[in-house]
C-alpha positions as CSV (number, residue, x, y, z in Angstrom):
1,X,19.2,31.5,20.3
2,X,16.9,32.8,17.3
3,X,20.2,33.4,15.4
4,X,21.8,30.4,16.2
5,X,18.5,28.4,14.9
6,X,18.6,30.7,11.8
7,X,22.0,29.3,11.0
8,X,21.1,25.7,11.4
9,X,17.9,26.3,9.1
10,X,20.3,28.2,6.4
11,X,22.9,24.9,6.7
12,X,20.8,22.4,7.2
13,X,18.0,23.6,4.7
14,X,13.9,23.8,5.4
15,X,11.4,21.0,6.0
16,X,12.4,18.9,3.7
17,X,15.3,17.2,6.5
18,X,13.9,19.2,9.6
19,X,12.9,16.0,11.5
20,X,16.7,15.0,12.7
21,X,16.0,17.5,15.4
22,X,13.0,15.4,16.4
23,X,11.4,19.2,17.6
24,X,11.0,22.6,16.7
25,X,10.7,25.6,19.5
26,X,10.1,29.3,19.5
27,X,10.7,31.1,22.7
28,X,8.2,33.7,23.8
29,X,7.3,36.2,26.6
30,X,4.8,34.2,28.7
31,X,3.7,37.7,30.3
32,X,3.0,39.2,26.7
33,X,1.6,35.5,25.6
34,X,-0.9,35.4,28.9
35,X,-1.9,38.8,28.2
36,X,-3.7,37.7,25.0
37,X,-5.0,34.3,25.8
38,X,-7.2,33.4,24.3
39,X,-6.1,35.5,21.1
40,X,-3.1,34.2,20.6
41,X,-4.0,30.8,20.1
42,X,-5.1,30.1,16.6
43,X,-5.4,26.4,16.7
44,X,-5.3,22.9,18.6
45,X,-3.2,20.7,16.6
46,X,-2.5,16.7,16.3
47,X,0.0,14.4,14.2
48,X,-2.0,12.6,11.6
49,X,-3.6,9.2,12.5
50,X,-2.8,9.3,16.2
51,X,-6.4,8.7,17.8
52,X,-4.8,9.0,21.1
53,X,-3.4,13.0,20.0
54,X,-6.5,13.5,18.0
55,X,-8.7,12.4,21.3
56,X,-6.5,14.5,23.8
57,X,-6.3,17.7,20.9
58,X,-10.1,17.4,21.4
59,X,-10.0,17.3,25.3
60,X,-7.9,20.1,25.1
61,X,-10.2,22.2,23.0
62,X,-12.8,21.4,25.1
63,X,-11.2,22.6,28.0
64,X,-10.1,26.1,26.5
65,X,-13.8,26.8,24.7
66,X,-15.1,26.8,28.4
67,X,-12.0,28.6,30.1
68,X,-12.6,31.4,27.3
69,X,-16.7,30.8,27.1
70,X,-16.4,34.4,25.3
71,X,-14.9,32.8,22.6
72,X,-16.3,31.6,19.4
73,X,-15.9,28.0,19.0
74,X,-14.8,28.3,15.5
75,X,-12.1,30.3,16.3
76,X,-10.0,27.2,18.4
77,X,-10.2,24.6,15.7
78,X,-8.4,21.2,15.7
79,X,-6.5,20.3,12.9
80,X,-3.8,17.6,12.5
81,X,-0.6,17.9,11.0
82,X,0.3,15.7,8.0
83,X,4.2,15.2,8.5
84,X,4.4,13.9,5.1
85,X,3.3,16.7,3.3
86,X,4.9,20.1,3.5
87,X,2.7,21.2,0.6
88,X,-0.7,21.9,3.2
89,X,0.5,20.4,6.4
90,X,-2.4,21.2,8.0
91,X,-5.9,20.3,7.8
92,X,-9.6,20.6,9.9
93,X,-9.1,17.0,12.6
């Protein structure tokens, strides 16, 4: 799978035409994921000017902070992802 997703990157190019796939997925072991919750979570993220995702994103976060209480708020941000810039795609929600 990872090589036949490296192929369609190298014909199709990067982010600049990325959205005809509508989605992006990367395939992990769940056991070796669980293991590190909360670690290996970096962030909570959103599309841009959705207030529904932004709301939910936040719900989420919520959630998480007091499943992992041992973990430091700032560490589980929200940001939102800005589709229409590939520059910094990310930023604080």
């Amino acid at each position: 799978m990872h090589i036949l997703a490296c192929q369609v990157y190298l014909q199709h190019g990067g982010h600049a035409n990325w959205n005809i796939f509508k989605y992006n997925e990367y395939i992990v072991s769940s056991l070796r994921w669980n293991r590190g919750l909360p670690w290996t979570i970096q962030a909570i993220f959103y599309i841009c000017n959705n207030a529904d995702q932004r709301n939910h994103a936040y719900r989420t976060r919520g959630d998480f902070l007091r499943t992992y209480a041992e973990l430091e708020s700032w560490r589980a941000p929200v940001v939102c992802l800005d589709q229409n810039n590939w520059g910094t795609p990310f930023r604080l929600g």
